[in-house]
C-alpha positions in Angstrom: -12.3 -117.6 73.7 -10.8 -120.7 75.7 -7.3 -121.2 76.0 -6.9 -123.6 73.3 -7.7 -120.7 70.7 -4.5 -119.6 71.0 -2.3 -122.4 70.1 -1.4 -121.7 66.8 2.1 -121.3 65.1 2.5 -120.7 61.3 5.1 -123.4 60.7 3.2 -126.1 62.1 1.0 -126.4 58.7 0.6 -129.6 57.4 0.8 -130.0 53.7 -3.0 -128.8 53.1 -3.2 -125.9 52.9 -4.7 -123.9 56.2 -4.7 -126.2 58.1 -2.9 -126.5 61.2 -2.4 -129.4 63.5 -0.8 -127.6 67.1 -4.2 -127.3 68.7 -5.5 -130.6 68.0 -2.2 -132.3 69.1 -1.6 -130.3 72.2 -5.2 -131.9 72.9 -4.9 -135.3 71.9 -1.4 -135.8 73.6 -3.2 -134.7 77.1 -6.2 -136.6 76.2 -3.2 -140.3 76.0 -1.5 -138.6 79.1 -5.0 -138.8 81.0 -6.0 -141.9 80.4 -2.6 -143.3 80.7 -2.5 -141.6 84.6 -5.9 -141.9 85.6 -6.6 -145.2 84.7 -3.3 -146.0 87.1 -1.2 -147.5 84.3 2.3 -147.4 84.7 4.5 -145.2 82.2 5.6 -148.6 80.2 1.9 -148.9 79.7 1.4 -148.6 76.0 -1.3 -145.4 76.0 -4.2 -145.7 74.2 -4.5 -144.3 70.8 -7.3 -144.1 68.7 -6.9 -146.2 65.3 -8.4 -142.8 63.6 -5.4 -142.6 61.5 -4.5 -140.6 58.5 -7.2 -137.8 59.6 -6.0 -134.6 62.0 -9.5 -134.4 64.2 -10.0 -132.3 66.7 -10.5 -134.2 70.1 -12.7 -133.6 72.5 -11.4 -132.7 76.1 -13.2 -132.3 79.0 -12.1 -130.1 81.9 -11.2 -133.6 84.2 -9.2 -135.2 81.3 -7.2 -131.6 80.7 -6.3 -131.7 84.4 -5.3 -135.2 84.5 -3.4 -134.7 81.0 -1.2 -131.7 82.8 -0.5 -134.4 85.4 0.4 -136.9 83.3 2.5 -134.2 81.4 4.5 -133.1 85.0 4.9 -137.0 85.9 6.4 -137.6 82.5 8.9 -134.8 82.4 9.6 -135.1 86.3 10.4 -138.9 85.9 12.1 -138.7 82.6 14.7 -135.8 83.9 12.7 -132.5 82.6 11.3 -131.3 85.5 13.2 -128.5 85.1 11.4 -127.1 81.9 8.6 -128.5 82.9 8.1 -126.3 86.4 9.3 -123.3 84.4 6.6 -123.3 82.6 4.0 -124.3 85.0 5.7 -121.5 86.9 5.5 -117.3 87.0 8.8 -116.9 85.6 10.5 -117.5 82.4 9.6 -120.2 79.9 12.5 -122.6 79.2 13.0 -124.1 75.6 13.0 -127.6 74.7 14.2 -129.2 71.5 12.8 -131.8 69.7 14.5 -134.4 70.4 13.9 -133.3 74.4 10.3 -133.6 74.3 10.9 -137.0 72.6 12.8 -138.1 75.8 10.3 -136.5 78.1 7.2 -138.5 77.3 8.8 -141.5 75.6 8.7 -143.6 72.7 5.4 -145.0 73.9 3.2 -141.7 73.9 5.1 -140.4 70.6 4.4 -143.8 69.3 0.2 -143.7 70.4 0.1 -139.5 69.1 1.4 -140.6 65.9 -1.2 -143.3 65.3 -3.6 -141.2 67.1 -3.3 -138.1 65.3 -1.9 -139.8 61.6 1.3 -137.5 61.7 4.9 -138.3 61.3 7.4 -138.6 64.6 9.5 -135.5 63.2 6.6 -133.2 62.8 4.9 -134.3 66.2 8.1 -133.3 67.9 8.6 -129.8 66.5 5.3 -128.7 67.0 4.8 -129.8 70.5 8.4 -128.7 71.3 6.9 -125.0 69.8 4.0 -124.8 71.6 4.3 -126.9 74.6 6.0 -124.3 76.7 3.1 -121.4 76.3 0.1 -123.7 76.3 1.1 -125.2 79.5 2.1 -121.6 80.9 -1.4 -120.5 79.8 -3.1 -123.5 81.5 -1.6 -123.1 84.4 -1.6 -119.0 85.1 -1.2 -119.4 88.8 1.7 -121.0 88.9 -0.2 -124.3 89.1 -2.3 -126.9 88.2 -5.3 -125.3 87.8 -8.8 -127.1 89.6 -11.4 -128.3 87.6 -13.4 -124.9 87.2 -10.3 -123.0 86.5 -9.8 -125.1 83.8 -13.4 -125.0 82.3 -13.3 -121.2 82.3 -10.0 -120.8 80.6 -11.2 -123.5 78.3 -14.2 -120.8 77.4 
């Protein structure tokens, strides 16, 4: 059972019933943060989205694009004031909160902008469920109190 198994939160149901959209989002924001940060594009980059709208799919991930995703996740926060939150969760102790409208700030209009295309969700609904399950997912992903290496990350992946 990889990490990603775990990302789940009742209230994050989309309007079909069952299904539920935190584990593929929690993927595919990593998956714009990557190639935004290893293709060496600046955060006023537009990310890349894929013009798969109206359809929640599951992205694939490798271990490479999770680790650069994290990266681009810390670089976002850091550089947008959120470090803070951020390092707590990346580190041992507590887990700080973060509204909504925080994680909007954090990553930008730009990556909200290429999630909503990418995943074919509404702004409002992107927010609240990443601002739900950011904290613990990153906390999982990095249980050493820091970005994990490429094999740590294929194991917890399972």
């Amino acid at each position: 059972m990889g990490v990603f198994d775990n990302i789940s939160d009742p209230s994050t149901s989309t309007a079909v019933t069952g299904s539920n959209v935190a584990k593929p989002l929690v993927i595919g924001l990593l998956s714009v943060l990557a190639s935004r940060y290893m293709s060496g594009a600046s955060k006023d980059t537009p990310a890349s989205a894929n013009p798969n709208t109206g359809a929640i799919s599951e992205p694939d991930a490798s271990p490479g694009e999770l680790i650069g995703g994290l990266g681009g996740l810390l670089k976002q926060f850091q550089q947008n004031g959120f470090g803070d939150a951020i390092n707590s969760w990346i580190g041992t102790g507590q887990n700080k909160s973060v509204a909504p409208n925080q994680i909007s700030d954090a990553l930008g209009q730009d990556t909200i902008d290429a999630l909503c295309q990418r995943m074919g969700l509404p702004k409002e609904q992107i927010l609240v469920v990443l601002s739900k399950v950011l904290p613990n997912t990153v906390d999982q992903l990095t249980p050493e109190g820091r970005l994990p290496t490429r094999q740590e990350i294929s194991r917890l992946m399972g």
